[in-house]
C-alpha positions as CSV (number, residue, x, y, z in Angstrom):
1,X,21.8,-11.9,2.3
2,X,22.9,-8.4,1.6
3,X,20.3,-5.5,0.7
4,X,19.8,-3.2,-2.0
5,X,19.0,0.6,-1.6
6,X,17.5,2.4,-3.6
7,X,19.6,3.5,-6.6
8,X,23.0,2.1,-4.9
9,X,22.9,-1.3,-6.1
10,X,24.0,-4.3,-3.9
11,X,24.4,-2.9,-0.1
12,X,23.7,-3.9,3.2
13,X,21.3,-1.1,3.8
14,X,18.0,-0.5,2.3
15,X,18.5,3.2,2.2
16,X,21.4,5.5,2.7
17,X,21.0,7.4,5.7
18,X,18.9,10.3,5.6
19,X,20.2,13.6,7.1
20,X,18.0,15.7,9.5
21,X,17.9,18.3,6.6
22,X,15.0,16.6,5.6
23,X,12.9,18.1,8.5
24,X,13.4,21.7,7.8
25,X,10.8,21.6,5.2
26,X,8.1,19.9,7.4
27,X,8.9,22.3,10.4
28,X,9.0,25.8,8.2
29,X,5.6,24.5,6.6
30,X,4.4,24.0,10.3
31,X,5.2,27.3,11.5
32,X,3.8,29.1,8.2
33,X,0.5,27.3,9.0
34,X,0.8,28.3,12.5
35,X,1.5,31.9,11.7
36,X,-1.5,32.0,8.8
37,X,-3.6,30.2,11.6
38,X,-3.6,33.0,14.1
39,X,-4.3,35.4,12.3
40,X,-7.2,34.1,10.7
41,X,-10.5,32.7,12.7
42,X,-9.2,29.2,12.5
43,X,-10.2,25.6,13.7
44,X,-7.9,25.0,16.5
45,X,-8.5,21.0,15.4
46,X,-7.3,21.7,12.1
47,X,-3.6,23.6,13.8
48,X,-3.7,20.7,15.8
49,X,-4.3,17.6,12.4
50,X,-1.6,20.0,10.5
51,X,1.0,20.0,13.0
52,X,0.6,16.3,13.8
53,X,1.6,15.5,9.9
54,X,4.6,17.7,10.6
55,X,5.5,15.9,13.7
56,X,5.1,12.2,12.3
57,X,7.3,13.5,9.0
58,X,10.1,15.0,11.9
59,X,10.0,11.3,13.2
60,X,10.0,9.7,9.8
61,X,13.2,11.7,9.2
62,X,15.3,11.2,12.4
63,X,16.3,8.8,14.4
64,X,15.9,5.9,15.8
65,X,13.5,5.1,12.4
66,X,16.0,6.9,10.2
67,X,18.8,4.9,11.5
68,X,16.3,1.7,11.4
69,X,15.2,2.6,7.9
70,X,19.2,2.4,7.1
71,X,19.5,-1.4,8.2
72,X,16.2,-2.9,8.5
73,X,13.9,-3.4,5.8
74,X,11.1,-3.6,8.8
75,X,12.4,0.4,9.5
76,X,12.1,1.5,5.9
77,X,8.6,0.1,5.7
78,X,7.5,1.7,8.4
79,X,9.4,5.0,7.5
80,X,7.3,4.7,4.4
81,X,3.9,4.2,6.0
82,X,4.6,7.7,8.1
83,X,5.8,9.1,5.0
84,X,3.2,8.3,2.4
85,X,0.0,7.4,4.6
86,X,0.3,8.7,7.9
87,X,1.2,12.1,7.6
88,X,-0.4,12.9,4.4
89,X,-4.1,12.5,5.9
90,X,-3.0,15.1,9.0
91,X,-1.8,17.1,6.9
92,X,-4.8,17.1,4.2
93,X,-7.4,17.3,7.5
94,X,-5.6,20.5,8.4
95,X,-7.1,21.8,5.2
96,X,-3.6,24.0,4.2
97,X,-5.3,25.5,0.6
98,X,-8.0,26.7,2.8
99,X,-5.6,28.2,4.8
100,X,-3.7,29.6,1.9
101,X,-7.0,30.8,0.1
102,X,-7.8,32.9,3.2
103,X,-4.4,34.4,3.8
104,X,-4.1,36.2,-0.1
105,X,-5.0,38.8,-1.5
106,X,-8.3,38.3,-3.5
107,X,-6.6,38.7,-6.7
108,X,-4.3,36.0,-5.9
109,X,-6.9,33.5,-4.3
110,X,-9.0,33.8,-7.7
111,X,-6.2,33.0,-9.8
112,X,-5.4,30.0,-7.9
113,X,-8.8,28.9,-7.9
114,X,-8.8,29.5,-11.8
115,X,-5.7,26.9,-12.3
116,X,-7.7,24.4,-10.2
117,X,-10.7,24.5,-11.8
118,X,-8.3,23.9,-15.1
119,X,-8.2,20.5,-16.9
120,X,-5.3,19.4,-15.3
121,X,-6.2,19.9,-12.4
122,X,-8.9,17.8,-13.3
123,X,-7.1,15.1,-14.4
124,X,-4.8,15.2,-11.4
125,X,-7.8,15.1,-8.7
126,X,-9.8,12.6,-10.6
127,X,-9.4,9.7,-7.7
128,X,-8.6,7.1,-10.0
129,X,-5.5,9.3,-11.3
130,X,-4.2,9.5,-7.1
131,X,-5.0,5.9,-6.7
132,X,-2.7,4.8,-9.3
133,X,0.3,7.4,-8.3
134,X,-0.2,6.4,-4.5
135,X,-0.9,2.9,-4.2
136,X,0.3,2.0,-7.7
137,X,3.5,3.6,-7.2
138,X,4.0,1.6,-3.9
139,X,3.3,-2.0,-6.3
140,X,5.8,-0.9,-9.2
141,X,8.9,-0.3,-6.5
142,X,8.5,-3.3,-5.0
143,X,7.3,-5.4,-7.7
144,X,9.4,-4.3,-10.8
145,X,13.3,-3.2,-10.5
146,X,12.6,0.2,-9.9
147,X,13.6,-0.4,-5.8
148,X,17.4,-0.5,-7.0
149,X,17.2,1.7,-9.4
150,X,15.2,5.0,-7.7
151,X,17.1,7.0,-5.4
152,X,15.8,6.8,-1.8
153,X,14.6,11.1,-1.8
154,X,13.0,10.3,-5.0
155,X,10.7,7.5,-3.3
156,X,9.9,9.9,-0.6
157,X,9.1,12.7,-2.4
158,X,7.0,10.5,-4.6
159,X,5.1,8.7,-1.5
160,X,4.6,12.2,0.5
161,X,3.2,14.1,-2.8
162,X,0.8,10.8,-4.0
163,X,-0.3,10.1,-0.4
164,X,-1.4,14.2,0.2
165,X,-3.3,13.5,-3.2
166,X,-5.2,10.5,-2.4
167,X,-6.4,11.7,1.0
168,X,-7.2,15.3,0.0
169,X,-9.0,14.1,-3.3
170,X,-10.9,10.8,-1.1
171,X,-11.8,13.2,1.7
172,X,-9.8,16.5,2.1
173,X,-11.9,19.0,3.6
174,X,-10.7,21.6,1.2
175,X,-12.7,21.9,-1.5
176,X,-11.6,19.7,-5.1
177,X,-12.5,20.0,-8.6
178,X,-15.8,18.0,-9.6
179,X,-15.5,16.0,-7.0
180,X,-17.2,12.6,-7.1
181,X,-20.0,11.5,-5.1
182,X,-19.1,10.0,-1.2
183,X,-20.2,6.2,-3.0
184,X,-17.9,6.6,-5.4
185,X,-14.9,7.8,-3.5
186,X,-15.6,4.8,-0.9
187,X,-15.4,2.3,-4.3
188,X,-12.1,4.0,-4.8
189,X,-10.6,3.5,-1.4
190,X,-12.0,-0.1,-1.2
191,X,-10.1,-0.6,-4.2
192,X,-7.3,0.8,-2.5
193,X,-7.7,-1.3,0.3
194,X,-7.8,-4.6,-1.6
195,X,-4.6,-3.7,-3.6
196,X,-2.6,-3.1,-0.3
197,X,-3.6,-6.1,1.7
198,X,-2.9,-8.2,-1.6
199,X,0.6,-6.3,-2.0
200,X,1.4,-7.1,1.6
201,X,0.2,-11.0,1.2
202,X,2.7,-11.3,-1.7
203,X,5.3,-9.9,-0.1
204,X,4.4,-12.1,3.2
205,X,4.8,-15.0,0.5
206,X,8.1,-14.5,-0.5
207,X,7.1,-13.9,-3.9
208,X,8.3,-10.5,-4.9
209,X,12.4,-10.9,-5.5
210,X,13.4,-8.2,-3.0
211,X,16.9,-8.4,-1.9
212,X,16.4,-8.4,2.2
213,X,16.3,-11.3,4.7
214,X,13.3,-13.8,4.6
215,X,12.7,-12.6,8.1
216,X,12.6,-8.7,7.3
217,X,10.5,-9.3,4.5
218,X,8.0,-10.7,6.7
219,X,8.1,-8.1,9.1
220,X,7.8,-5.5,6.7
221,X,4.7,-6.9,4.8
222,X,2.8,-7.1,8.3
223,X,3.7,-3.4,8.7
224,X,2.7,-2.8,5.3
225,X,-0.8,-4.5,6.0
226,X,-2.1,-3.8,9.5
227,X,-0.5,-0.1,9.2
228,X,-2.0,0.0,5.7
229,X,-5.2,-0.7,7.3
230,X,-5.3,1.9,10.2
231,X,-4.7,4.4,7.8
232,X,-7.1,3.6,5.5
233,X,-9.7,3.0,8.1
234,X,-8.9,6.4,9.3
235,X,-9.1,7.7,5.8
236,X,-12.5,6.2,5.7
237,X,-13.7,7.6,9.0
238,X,-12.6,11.0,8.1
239,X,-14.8,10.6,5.0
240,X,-17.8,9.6,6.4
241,X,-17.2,12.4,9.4
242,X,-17.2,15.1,6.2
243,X,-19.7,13.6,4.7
244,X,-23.3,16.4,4.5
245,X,-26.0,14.5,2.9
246,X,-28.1,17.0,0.9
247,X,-31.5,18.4,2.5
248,X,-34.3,18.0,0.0
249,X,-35.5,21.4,-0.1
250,X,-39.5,22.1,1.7
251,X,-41.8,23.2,-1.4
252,X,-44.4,25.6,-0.5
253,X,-47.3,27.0,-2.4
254,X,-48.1,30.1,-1.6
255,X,-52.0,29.8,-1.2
256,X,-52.4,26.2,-0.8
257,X,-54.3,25.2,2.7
258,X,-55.4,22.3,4.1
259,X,-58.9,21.9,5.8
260,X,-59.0,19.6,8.8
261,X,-62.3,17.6,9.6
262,X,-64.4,19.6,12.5
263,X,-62.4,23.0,11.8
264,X,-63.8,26.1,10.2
265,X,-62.5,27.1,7.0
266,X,-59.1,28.9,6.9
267,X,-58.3,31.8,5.0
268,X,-56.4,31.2,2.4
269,X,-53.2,32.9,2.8
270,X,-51.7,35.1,0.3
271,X,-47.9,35.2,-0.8
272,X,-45.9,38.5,0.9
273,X,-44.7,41.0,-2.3
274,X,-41.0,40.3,-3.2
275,X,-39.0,42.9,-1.6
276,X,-37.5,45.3,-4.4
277,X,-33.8,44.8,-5.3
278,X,-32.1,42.4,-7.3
279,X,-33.4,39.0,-8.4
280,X,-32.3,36.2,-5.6
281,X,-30.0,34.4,-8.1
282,X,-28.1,37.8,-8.6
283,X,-27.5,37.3,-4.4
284,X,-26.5,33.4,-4.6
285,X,-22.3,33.6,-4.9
286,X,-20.8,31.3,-7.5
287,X,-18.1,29.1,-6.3
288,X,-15.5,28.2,-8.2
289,X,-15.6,24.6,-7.3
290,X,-18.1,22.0,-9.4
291,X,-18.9,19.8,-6.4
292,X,-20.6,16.6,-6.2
293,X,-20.3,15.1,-3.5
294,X,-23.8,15.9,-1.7
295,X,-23.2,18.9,0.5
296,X,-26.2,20.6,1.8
297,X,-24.6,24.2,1.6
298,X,-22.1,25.9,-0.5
299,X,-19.1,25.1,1.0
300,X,-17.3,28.2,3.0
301,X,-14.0,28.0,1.8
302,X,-15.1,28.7,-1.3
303,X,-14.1,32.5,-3.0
C-alpha cells in the first residue's frame, strides 16, 4: 500500500524529506536565550528546560527520525510528538517572554505588555482557543483530507506554534492574560487528554482512511497515545509544581486583646501612627497581567 505525504498526493513516503535547514531556527533561538540568560540573574533550570526544547526540535529535524519520518508513518508520528508536544513544554518552562521582558528597554517591554493585555490576545490565550488549534488541529489532519492536501512545513509549523500555546496558556510560567483558575485549566487538559487517547484508539481501529500500512498505522497510534500521555502528564505535573495557592491574609485589630483565665489584665495595645508619605496603595505596583489563577504574590515577571 503506497503512502500519501502531505500535499504530494499518492507517494510512498509520508513526508518529503526535511533538510537540516530546519534546525537553524531552533539553534539561533537557543543561543539568543543563552546570550539574554547571562546577562540577566537567571534560573539556570530554565537555560537548562529552554535548551532541551531546542535539542529535541534539532532531533526532530535530522536524522535518523527525519529519514524515519520520510518512510515510516511510525517516524512521522513520533517526529510529530517532539514537534508539537515535547518541545513545546521545554520550551514554554524556560519562560522565553520573561526572558524577553527583562532584556528591553522599558519602553519596549510596556508596549509588548500592552498588545497582550489586548482582546486578541485574549482570545488567543483563552485555553479553550489553544485546545482546539493544538489537539483539534491534530484530529482534522488525520481525520478529514487535509493530511494529502497540507504541505509537510505547514503541519509543523502549525503543531510547534499550537503546542507552545497550549502549554504556556495550561501552565507556562510566564505570566498570561486573565488566566483561568488551576481547576479550570486541569478540566481543559483532561479534556485534552480524553480527545488524544480516543484519537489514538481510532486510529489503532483502522478506522480513519489514512493511506499507510495496517501495521504502521498501529504503530503510530501507540506512539500517539502512550507519548501523548507522558506529555500530558508532564504538562500536568508542571502545573501543579507552579501552582501557589493563595494565603488568606491575618486580620488584626488594632486594640483588640484577649484575657486568659488566671492572668492579670493586659493593656490594651494601641495602633503605631502611620508613617508620613504616600498612601500604601500609591506603593502597591500595578501589573499588567489580570491573573486568576490563585497566586499568593504579584508575580515578578511582571513590569
Amino acid at each position: 500500500m503506497a503512502a500519501a505525504t502531505h500535499g504530494q498526493g499518492d507517494r510512498s513516503v509520508p513526508h518529503h524529506h526535511l533538510s537540516s535547514t530546519w534546525v537553524v531556527p531552533a539553534l539561533v533561538a537557543v543561543i539568543t536565550y543563552a546570550v539574554l540568560a547571562s546577562h540577566e540573574t537567571w534560573n539556570r533550570w530554565r537555560t537548562a528546560s529552554f535548551c532541551t526544547g531546542g535539542a529535541l526540535l534539532t532531533v526532530a529535524f535530522t536524522d535518523p527520525v527525519a529519514t524515519l519520518a520520510a518512510t515510516d508513518f511510525r517516524g512521522h508520528m513520533l517526529q510529530h510528538l517532539l514537534i508539537g508536544m515535547l518541545a513545546p513544554l521545554a520550551l514554554v518552562m524556560g519562560a522565553p517572554m520573561t526572558l524577553m521582558l527583562r532584556a528591553l528597554p522599558v519602553a519596549h517591554a510596556r508596549r509588548v505588555t500592552r498588545a497582550l493585555r489586548g482582546p486578541v490576545a485574549h482570545a488567543v490565550a483563552n485555553p479553550w482557543t489553544a485546545l482546539l488549534l493544538s489537539v483539534g488541529g491534530m484530529a482534522a489532519l488525520y481525520c478529514t483530507p487535509l493530511y494529502a492536501l497540507v504541505p509537510a512545513p505547514v503541519a509543523h509549523v502549525h503543531f510547534l506554534l499550537a503546542g507552545c500555546l497550549f502549554a504556556w496558556v495550561i501552565a507556562g510560567p510566564d505570566p498570561a492574560p486573565r488566566r483561568p483558575s488551576v481547576p479550570a485549566r486541569l478540566a481543559v487538559l483532561a479534556v485534552a487528554i480524553a480527545v488524544h487517547a480516543g484519537l489514538s484508539q481510532v486510529m489503532y481501529a483502522g478506522w480513519l482512511d489514512l493511506p499507510v500500512p495496517a501495521d504502521q498505522l498501529r504503530g503510530a497510534a501507540e506512539i500517539m497515545y502512550y507519548g501523548g500521555d507522558v506529555s500530558e502528564l508532564l504538562l500536568a505535573l508542571a502545573l501543579a509544581v507552579s501552582w501557589r495557592p493563595r494565603r488568606r491574609p491575618e486580620l488584626v485589630f488594632p486594640g483588640l486583646t484577649v484575657r486568659v483565665p488566671g492572668e492579670p489584665e493586659p493593656m490594651p495595645v494601641r495602633p503605631a501612627p502611620a508613617p508620613p508619605g504616600p498612601p500604601v496603595a500609591a506603593l502597591v505596583p500595578l501589573t499588567p497581567y489580570e491573573y486568576g489563577d490563585e497566586r499568593d504574590e504579584p508575580d515578578p515577571y511582571d513590569l
